[in-house]
C-alpha beads as a LAMMPS data file, in Angstrom:
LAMMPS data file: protein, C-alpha beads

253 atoms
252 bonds

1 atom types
1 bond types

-500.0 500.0 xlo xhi
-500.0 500.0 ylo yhi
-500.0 500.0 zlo zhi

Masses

1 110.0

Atoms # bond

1 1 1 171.161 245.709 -257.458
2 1 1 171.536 248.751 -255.072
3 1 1 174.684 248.557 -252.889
4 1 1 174.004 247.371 -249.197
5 1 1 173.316 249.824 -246.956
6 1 1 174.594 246.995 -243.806
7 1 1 176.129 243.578 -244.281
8 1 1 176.607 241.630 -241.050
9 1 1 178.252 238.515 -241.034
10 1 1 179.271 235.764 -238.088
11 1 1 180.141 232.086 -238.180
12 1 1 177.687 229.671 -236.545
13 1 1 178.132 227.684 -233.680
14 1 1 176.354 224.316 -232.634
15 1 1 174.063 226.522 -230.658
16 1 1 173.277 228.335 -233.431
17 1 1 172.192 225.492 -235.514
18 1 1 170.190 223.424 -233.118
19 1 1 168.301 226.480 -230.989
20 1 1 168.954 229.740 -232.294
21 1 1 171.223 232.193 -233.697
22 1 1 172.841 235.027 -231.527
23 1 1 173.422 238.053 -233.978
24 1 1 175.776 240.314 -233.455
25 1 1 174.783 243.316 -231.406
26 1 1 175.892 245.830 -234.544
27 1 1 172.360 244.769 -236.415
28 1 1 170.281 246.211 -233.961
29 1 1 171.296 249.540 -235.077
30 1 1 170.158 248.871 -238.720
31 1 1 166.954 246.466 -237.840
32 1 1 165.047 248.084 -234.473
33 1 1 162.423 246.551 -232.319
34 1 1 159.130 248.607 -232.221
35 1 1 158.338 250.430 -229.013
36 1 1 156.185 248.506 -226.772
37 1 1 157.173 244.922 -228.079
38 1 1 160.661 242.538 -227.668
39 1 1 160.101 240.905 -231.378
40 1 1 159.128 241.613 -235.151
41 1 1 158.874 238.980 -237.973
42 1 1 161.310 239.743 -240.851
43 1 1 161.108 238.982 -244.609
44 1 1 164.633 237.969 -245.908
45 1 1 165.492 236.385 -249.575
46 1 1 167.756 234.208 -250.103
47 1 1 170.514 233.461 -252.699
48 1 1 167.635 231.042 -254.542
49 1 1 165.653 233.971 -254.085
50 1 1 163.419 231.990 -251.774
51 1 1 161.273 234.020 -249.324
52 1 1 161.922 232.978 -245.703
53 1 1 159.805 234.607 -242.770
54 1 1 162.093 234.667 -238.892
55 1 1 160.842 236.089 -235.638
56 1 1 163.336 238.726 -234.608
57 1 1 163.828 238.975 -231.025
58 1 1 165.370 240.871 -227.968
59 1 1 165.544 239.643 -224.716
60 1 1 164.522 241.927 -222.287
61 1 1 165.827 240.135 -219.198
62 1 1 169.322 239.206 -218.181
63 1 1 172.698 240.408 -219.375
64 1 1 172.010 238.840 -222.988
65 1 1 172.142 242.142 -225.501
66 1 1 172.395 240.224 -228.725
67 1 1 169.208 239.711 -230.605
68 1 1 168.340 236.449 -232.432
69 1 1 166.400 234.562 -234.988
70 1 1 163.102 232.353 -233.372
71 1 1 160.415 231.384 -235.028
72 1 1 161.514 230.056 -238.834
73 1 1 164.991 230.109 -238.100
74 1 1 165.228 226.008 -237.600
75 1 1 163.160 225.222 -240.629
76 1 1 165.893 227.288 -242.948
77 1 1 168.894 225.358 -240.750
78 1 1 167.020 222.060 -241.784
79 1 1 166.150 223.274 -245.203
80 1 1 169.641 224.290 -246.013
81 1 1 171.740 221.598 -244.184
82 1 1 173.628 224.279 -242.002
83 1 1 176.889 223.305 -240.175
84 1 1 179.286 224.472 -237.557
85 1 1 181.314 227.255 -239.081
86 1 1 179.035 228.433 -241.905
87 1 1 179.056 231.796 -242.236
88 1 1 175.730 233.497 -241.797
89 1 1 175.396 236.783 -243.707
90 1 1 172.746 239.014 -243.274
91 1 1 172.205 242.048 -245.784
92 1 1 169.835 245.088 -246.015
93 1 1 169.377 247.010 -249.302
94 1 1 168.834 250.738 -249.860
95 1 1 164.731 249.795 -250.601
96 1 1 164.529 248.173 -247.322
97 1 1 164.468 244.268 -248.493
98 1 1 166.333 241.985 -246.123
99 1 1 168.747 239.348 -247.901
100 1 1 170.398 236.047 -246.265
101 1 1 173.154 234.094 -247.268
102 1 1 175.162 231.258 -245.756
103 1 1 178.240 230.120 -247.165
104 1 1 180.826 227.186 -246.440
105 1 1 184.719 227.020 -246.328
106 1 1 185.834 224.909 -249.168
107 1 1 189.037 223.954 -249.737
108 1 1 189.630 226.526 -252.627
109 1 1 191.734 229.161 -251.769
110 1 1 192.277 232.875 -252.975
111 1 1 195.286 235.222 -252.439
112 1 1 195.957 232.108 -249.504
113 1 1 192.934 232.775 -248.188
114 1 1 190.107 229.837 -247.667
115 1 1 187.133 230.797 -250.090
116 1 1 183.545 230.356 -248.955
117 1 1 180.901 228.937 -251.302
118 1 1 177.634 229.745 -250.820
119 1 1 175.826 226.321 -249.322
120 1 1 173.364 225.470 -252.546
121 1 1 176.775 225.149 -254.006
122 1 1 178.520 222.847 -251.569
123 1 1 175.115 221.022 -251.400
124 1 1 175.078 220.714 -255.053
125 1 1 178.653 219.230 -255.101
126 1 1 177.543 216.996 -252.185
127 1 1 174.902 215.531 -253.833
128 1 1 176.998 214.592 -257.226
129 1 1 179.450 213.185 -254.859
130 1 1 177.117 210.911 -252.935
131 1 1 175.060 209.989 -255.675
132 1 1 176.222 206.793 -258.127
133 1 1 178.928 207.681 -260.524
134 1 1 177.224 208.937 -263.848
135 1 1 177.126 206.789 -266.831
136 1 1 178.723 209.335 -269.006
137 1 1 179.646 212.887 -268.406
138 1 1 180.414 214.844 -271.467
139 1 1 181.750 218.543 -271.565
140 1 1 183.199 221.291 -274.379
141 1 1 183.875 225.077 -274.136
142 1 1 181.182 226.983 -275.618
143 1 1 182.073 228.943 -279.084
144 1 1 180.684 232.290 -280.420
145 1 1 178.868 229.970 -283.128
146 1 1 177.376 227.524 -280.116
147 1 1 175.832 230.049 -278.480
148 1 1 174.474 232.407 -281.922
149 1 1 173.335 229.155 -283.788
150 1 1 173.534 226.011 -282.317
151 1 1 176.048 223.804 -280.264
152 1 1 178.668 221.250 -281.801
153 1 1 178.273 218.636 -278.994
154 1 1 180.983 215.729 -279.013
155 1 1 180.704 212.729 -280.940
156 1 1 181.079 210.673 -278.015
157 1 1 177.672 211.630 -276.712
158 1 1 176.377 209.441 -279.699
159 1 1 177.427 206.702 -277.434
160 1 1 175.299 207.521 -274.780
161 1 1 172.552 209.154 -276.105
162 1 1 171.518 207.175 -279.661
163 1 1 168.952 208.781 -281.979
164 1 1 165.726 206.497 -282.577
165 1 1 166.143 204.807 -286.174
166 1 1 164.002 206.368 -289.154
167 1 1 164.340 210.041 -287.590
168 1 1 167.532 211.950 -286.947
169 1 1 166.294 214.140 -283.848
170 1 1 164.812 213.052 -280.452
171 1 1 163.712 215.680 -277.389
172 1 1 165.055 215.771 -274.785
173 1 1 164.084 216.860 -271.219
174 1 1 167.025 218.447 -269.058
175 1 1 167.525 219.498 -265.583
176 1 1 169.907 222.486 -265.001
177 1 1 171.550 223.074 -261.985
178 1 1 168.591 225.175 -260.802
179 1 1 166.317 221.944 -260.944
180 1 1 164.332 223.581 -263.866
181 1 1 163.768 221.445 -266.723
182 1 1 164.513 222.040 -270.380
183 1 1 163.836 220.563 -273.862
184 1 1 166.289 220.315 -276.157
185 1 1 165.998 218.926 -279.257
186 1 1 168.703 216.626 -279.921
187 1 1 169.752 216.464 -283.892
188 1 1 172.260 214.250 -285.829
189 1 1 172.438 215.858 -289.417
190 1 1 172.362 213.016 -291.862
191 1 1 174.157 214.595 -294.809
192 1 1 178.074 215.489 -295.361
193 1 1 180.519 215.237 -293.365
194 1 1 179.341 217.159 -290.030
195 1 1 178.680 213.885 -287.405
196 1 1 178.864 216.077 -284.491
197 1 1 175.064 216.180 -283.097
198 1 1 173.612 219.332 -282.387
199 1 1 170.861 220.900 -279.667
200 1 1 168.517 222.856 -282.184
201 1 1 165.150 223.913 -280.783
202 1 1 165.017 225.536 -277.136
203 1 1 168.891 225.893 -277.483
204 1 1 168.837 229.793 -277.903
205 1 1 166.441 230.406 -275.383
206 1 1 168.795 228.323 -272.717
207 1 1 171.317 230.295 -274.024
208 1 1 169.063 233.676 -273.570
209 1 1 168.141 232.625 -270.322
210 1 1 171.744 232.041 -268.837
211 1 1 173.012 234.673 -270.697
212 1 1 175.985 232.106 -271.900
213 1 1 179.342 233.805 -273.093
214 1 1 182.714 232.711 -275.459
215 1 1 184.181 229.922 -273.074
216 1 1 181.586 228.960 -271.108
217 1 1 181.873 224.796 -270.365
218 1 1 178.782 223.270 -271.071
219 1 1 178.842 219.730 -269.246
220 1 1 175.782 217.048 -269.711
221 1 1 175.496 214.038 -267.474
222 1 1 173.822 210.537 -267.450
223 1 1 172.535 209.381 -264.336
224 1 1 172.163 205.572 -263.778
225 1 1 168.030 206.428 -263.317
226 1 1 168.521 207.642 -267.113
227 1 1 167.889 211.278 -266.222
228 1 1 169.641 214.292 -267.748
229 1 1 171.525 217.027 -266.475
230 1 1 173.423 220.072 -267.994
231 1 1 175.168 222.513 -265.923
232 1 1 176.887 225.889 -267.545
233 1 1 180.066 226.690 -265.494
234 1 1 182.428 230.121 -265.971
235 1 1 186.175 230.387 -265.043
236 1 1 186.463 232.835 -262.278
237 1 1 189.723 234.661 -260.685
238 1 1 189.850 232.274 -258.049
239 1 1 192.465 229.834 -258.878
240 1 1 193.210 226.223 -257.179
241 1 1 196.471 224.512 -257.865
242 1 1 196.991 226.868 -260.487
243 1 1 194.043 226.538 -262.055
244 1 1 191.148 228.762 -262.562
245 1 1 187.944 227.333 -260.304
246 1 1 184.889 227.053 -262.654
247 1 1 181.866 228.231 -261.345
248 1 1 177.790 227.808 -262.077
249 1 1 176.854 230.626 -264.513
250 1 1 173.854 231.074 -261.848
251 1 1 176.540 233.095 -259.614
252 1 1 177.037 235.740 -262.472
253 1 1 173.090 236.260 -263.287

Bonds

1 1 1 2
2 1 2 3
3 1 3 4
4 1 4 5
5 1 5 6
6 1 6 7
7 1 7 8
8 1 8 9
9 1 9 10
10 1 10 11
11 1 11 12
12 1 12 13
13 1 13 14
14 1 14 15
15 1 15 16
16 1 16 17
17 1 17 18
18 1 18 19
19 1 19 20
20 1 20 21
21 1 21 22
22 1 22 23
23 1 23 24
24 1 24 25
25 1 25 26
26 1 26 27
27 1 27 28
28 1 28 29
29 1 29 30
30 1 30 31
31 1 31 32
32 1 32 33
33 1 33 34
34 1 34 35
35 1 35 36
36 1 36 37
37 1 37 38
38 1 38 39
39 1 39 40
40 1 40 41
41 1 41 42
42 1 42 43
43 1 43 44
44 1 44 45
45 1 45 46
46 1 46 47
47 1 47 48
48 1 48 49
49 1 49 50
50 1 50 51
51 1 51 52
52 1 52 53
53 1 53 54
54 1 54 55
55 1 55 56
56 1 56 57
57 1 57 58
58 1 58 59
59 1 59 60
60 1 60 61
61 1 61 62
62 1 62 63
63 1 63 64
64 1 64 65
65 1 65 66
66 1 66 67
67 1 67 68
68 1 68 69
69 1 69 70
70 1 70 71
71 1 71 72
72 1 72 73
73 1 73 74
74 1 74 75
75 1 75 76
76 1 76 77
77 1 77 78
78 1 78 79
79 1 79 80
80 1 80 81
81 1 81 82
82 1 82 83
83 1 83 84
84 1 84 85
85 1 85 86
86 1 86 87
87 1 87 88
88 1 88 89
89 1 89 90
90 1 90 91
91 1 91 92
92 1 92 93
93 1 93 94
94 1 94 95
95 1 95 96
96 1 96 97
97 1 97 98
98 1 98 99
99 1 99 100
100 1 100 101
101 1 101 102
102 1 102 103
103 1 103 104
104 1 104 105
105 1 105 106
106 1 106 107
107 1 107 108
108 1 108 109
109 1 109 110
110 1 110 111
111 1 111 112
112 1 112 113
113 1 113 114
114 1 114 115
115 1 115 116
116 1 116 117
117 1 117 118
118 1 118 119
119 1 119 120
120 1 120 121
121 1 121 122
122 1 122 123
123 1 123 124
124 1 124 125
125 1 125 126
126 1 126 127
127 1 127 128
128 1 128 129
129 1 129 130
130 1 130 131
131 1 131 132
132 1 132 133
133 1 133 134
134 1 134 135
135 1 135 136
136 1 136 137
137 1 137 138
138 1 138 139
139 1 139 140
140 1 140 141
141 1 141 142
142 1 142 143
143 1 143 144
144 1 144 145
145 1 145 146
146 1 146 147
147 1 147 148
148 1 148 149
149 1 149 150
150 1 150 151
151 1 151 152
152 1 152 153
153 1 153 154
154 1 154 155
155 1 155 156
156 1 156 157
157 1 157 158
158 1 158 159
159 1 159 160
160 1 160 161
161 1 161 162
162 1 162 163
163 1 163 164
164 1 164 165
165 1 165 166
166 1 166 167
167 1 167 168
168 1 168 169
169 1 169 170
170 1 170 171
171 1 171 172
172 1 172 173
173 1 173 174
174 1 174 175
175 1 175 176
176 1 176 177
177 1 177 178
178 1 178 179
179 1 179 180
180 1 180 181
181 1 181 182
182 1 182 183
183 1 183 184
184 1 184 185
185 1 185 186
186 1 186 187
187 1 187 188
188 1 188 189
189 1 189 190
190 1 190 191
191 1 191 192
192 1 192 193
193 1 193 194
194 1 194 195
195 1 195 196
196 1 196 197
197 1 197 198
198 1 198 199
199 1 199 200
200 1 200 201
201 1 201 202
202 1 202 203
203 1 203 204
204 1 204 205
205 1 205 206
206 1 206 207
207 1 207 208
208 1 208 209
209 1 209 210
210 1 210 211
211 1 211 212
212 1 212 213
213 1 213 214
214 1 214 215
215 1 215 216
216 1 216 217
217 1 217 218
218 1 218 219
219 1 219 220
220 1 220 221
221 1 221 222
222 1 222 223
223 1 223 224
224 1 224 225
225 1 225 226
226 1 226 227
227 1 227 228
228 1 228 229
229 1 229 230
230 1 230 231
231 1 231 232
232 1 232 233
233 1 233 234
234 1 234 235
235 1 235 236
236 1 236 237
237 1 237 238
238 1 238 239
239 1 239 240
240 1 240 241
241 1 241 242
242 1 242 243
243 1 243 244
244 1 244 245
245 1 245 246
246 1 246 247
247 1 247 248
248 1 248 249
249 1 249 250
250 1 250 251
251 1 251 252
252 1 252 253
């Protein structure tokens, strides 16, 4: 992607979330008003590449010189769950196209330094935290032979997720942390001495898709409803308590 050619940040207020933004007076010299007219409707993207329209306005009375967001801008605040002191980012590219992000103070730090996650992330985590407790929650690092041929999975996922009697394979439907749905098929090999089980079929095309490296931890959960999740995570140079923070292979696509 072409390097910004502006990137305008500020940290939202409770005005800002429940009437409208105030942007910082520096964006008016990269996104102008037309002569003859106070607003113009922008395209921005987001980080889920989502297409948001906002009414972009001046306000041509009064001592008030900062522009702000109308028209759109609470649907995205509902839509994304914003909060006091988010930070709103706002981006422009060399081709013109308008990006948005908003991210959240977690309690990660880098170089003593709080580190923001972008909000689909801190939703993400919000919603595995509220939700029941999975059933079972298995995990391994990925090895160059799991992601050329096939994945070793752990033999305690035989527990959890028993093949049918009289086959040794069942298909399984996935949700990735994207909320798009996969099928895996799901093999136990019935001869020697190999009992780990195995994703065969639409494995290398997950793998494709995510573009899945050497030490990449591959985690499946149960939910209580019976549904299926698998999330690929990536350490990162952020550490917490010593530890490297692993984080959704979406963030390196």
């Amino acid at each position: 992607m072409s390097r910004p050619s502006f990137s305008i940040s500020k940290l939202l207020t409770n005005s800002d979330i429940t009437l409208y933004p105030s942007l910082p007076t520096d964006i008016l010299q990269h996104i102008q008003i037309p002569q003859g007219t106070n607003f113009i409707d922008l395209q921005v993207t987001d980080s889920m590449e989502k297409k948001w329209t906002f009414r972009y306005y001046t306000r041509p009375g009064g001592n008030r010189t900062n522009p702000v967001f109308t028209v759109g801008w609470l649907q995205f605040v509902q839509a994304k769950r914003l909060e006091t002191g988010d930070k709103l980012t706002i981006s422009g590219r060399q081709d013109g196209s308008l990006y948005i992000e908003v991210t959240r103070q977690s309690n990660v730090t880098f170089q003593g330094e709080p580190v923001y996650l972008d909000i689909e992330n801190c939703a993400q985590y919000s919603t595995i935290i509220t939700m029941s407790k999975p059933p079972f929650t298995v995990y391994k690092l990925l090895t160059n032979s799991d992601i050329t041929f096939y994945p070793a999975l752990p033999t305690e996922i035989l527990q959890h997720i028993p093949i049918p009697k009289g086959t040794n394979f069942v298909d399984l439907q996935v949700t990735d942390s994207m909320e798009k749905n996969w099928t895996l098929r799901y093999y136990t090999r019935p001869s020697g001495n190999r009992k780990n089980p195995v994703f065969t079929v639409g494995w290398l095309q997950f793998v494709r898709a995510k573009r899945l490296e050497v030490g990449d931890k591959l985690t499946i959960c149960g939910r209580q409803d019976g549904a299926l999740q698998i999330q690929v995570t990536r350490a990162s140079n952020v550490t917490c308590q010593g530890e490297p923070v692993y984080l959704d292979v979406k963030n390196y696509l």
